[in-house]
C-alpha positions in Angstrom: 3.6 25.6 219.4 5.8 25.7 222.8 6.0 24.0 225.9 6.3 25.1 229.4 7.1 23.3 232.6 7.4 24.4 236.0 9.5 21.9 238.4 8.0 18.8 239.4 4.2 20.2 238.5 2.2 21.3 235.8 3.1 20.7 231.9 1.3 23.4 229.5 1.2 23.6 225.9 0.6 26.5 223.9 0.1 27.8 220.5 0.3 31.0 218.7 -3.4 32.7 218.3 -4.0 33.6 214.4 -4.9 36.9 216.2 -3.2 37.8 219.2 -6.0 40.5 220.4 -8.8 37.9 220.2 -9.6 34.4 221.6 -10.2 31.7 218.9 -14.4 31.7 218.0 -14.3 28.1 218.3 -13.1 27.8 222.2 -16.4 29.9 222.7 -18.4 28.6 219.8 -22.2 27.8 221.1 -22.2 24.1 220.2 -19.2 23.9 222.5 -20.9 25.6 225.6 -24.0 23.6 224.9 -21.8 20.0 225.4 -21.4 21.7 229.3 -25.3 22.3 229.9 -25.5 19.4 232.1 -21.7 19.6 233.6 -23.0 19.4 237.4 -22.6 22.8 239.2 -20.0 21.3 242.4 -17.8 20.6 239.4 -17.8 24.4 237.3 -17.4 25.8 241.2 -14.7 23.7 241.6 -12.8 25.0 238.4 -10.7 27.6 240.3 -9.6 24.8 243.3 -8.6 22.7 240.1 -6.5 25.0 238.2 -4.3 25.1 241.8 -4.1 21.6 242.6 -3.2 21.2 238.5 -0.9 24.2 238.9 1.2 22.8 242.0 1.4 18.7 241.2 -2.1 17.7 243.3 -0.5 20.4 246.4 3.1 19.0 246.5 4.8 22.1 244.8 5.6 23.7 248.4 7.9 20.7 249.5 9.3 20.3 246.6 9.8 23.5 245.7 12.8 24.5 247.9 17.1 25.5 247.7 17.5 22.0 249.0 16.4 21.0 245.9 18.0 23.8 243.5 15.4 25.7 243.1 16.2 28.8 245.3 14.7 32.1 245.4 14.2 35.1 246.8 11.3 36.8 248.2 11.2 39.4 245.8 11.0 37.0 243.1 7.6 36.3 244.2 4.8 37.1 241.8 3.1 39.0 244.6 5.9 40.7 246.3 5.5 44.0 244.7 2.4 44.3 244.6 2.1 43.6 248.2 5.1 46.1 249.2 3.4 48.7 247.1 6.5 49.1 244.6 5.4 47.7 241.5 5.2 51.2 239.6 8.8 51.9 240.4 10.6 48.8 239.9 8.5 48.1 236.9 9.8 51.1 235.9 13.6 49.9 236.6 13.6 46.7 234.8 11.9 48.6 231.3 14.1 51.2 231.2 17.0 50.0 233.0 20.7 48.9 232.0 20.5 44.3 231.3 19.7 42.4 234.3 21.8 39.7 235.4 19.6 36.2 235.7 19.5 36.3 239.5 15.9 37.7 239.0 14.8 35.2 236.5 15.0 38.5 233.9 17.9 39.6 231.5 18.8 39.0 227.9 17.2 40.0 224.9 14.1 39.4 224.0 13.2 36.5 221.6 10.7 37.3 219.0 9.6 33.6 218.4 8.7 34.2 222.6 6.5 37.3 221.7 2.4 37.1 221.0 -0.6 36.2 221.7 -1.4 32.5 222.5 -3.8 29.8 223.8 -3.7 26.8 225.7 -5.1 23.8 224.4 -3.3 21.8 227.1 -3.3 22.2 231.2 -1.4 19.1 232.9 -0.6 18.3 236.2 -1.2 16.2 239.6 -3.1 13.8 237.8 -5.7 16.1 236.4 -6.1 18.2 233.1 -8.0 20.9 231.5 -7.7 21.6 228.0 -9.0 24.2 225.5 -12.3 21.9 225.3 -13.3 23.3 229.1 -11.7 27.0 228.9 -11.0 29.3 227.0 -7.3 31.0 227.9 -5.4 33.9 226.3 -2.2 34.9 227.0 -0.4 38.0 225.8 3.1 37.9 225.6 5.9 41.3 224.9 9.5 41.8 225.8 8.3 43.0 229.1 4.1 43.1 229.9 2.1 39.8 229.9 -1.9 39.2 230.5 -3.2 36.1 231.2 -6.8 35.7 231.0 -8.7 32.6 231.5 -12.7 31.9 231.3 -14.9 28.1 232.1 -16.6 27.9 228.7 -19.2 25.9 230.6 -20.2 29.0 232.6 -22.3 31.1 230.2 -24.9 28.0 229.6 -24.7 27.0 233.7 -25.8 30.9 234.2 -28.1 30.3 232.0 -29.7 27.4 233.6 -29.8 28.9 237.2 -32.5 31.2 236.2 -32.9 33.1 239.9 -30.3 31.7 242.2 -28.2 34.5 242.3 -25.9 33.7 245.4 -24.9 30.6 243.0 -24.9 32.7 240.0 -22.2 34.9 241.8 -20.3 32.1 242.9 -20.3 30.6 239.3 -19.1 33.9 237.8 -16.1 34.4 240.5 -14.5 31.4 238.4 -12.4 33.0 236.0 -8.5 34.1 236.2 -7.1 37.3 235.4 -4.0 38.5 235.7 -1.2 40.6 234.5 2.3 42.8 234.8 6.1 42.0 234.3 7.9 39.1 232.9 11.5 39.1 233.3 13.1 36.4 231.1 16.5 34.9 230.2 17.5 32.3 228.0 18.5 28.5 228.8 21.8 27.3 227.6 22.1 24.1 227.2 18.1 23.2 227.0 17.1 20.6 224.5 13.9 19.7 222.7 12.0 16.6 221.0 14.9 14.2 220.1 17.8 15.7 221.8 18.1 18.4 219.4 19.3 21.9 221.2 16.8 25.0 221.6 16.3 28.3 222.3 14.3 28.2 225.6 13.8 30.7 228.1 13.4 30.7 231.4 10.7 33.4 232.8 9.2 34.7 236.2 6.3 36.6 236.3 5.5 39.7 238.8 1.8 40.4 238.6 0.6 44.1 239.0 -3.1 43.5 238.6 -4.5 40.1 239.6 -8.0 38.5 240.0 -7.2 35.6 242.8 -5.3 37.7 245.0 -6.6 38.7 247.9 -4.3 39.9 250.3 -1.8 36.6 250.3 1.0 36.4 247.8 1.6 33.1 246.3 4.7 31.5 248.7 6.2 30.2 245.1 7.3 32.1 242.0 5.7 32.1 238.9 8.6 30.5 237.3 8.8 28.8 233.9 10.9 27.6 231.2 9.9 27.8 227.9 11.0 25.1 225.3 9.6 25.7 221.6 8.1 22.7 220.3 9.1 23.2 217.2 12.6 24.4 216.9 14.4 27.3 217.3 12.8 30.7 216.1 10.7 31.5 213.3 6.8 31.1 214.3 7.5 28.7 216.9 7.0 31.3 219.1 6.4 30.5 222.9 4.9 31.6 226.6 5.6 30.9 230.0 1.9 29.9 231.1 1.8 30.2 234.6 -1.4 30.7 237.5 -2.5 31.9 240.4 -4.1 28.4 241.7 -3.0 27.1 244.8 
């Protein structure tokens, strides 16, 4: 299991999937969907607006996420900014097959193996709310370079269900869902400690996504920034990701 933190915000917890190429049946069993049958439907629509205002601390990430406060950054750290520019092909390109970045954009170093894998999320925390492998299912796929992050309301498949005809609702409903993926440039922490003081191997990431769900012409005005503490210790199966979302 791992943790991840953004500045200020959102808390995630993670743990390794027993396959990393397929969600875990239970986070979709039926008897789980059936407990959301009767979840009213402002709620599910409201799922994506929650993720954000989890994501960002209830909306404060902006103000507190600035140089003033040592946390600096540059535009083309931004998980959009490629994308948007229409250079993610070619710098992708760089970072793979390129000589070691340096840390300045939140890549570099080698690559951990106890950081690579596929993982869930039983824990979303932040701004006073939560959502937790009981509401969604969420996979994340984790290499030395490439993520995806895919993450589906399991209440949504039975609230379909119950709509029958209304299919302007229907469409609405089945717009709630993130999706995302691309480069994850990553470079370890010296000096991080875990549980009890004890030092660990974490990892600080930042996330450039080439394909993404939410966006829709605006980037995100943040990065998609993370460090990565394993919950357990250092290497082995602790193994870890940097979470992260489009919300907000």
């Amino acid at each position: 299991a791992v943790e991840a933190h953004a500045p200020h915000m959102a808390v995630l917890r993670y743990l390794r999937l027993a396959s990393p190429l397929a969600m875990r049946a239970e986070s979709l069993s039926t008897a789980r969907v059936h407990d959301f049958v009767q979840e009213d439907l402002s709620a599910a629509l409201d799922w994506s607006a929650k993720q954000g205002r989890i994501l960002t601390g209830g909306g404060v990430a902006e103000p507190l996420y600035t140089a003033a406060r040592g946390y600096a950054f540059e535009q083309a750290q931004l998980p959009h900014h490629h994308l948007e520019a229409g250079s993610t092909h070619d710098t992708f390109r760089a970072w793979r097959w390129g000589p070691p970045r340096d840390a300045s954009g939140g890549g570099g170093g080698p690559a951990l193996p106890w950081l690579t894998g596929g993982w869930s999320r039983p824990l979303f925390a932040g701004g006073g709310e939560e959502s937790s492998d009981a509401s969604e299912a969420c996979v994340n796929l984790v290499t030395p370079s490439l993520f995806v992050d895919i993450r589906i309301p399991i209440a949504r498949n039975a609230l379909l269900d119950a709509l029958g005809e209304r299919e302007e609702e229907r469409l609405r409903l089945l717009a709630r869902q993130h999706g995302f993926a691309g480069y994850a440039r990553l470079a370890e922490v010296q000096g991080a400690f875990g549980p009890g003081g004890a030092a660990v191997a974490a990892v600080a990431c930042t996330r450039h996504h080439a394909v993404d769900w939410n966006f829709l012409g605006a980037g995100r005005p943040r990065p998609n920034r993370w460090t990565v503490t394993p919950l357990g210790g250092n290497g082995g199966d602790n193994g870890g990701d940097n979470g992260g979302d489009n919300g907000g």
